[in-house]
N, C-alpha and C positions, 0 to 999 in steps of 0.2 A: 764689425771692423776687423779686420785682418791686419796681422803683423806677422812679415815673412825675416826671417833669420837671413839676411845677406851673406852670401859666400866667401866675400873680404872680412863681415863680422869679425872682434877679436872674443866675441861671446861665443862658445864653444859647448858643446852638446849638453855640458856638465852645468853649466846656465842655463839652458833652455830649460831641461829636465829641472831645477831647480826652481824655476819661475811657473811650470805647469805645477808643483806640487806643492809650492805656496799658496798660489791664487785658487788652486783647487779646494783647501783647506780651508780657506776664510770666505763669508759671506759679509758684506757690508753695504750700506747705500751709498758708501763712498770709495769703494772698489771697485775696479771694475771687473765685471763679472763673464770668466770666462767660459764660452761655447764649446770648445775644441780645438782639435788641436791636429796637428800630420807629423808625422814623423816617418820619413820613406826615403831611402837612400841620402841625395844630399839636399831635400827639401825637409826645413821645420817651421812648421806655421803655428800660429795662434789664431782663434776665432773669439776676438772679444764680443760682447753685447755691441749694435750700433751708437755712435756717437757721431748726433748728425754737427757740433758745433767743435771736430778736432778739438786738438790740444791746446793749451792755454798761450803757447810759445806763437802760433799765429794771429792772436789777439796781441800781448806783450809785444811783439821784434816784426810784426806782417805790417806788408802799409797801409794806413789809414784803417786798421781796424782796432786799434786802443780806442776809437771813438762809441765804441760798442762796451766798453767797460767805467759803466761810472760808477761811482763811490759804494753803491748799494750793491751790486753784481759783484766786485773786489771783496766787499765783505763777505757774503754772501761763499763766492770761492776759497775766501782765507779759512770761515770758518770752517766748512767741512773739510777742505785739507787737513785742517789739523786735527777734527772729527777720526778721519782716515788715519792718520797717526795715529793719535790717545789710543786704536783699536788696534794696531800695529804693535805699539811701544807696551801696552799695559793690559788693557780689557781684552784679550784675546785668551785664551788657552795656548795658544804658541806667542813663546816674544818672538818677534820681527823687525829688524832693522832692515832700511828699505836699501841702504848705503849709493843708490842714484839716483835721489828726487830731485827733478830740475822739471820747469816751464813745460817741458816737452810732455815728460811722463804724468803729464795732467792734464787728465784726458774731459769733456764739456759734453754735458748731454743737451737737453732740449732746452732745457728752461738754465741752461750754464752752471747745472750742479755739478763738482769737480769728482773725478772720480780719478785714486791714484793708478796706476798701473805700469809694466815692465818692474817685473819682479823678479827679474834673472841674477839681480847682484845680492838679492834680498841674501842676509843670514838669520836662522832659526837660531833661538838660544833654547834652552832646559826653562824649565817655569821659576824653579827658584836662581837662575845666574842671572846676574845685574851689570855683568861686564864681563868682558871676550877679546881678544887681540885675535889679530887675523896676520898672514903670512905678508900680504898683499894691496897694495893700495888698487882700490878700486873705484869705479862712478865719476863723478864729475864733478 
């Protein structure tokens, strides 16, 4: 799966570079895991693993396919999102707040394990800080 940095993006080199050296740092079966990457004049890509069922947000808001999500698939994605956080938030060697988790950034593999990803807004904290003010509102 490929994700290319749009030109109009307001995400800016210093988030890309950011999201390549988060998601490079963690391994999880609820991350997703990325391939590579470009960085060359004004093209910045990402090369995630394939996900052949996109993001949760086409299931949720697409038509007529919330009919593909019943009770057991819901759970099923609730639980490992929040799997993907506990490893984010705590079980990591880096904390990680992801500060843009929405619909979209939940990305559905084969069998609709959720895996989180876009990690440009992500902030690393220190191992022992439990809280961090930021300049700037950011995410969604």
């Amino acid at each position: 799966m490929l994700r290319r940095l749009s030109q109009s993006s307001s995400q800016g080199l210093e988030e890309f570079m950011n999201e390549v050296v988060v998601i490079s740092r963690l391994q999880h079966r609820n991350l997703v895991r990325l391939l590579g990457c470009c960085i060359e004049r004004e093209e910045n890509m990402l090369v995630y693993e394939f996900m052949p069922n996109r993001s949760l947000d086409a299931y949720l808001f697409g038509s007529g396919q919330e009919k593909f999500l019943d009770w057991s698939n819901r759970a099923i994605i609730i639980e490992g999102t929040g799997r993907g956080l506990l490893l984010l938030h705590r079980d990591s060697r880096l904390r990680i707040i992801h500060r843009d988790l929405k619909a979209s950034n939940i990305l559905l593999d084969e069998y609709l394990n959720p895996k989180i990803s876009d990690f440009g807004m992500a902030r690393i904290f220190g191992g022992n800080q439990d809280q961090a003010s930021t300049n700037r509102v950011v995410g969604t």
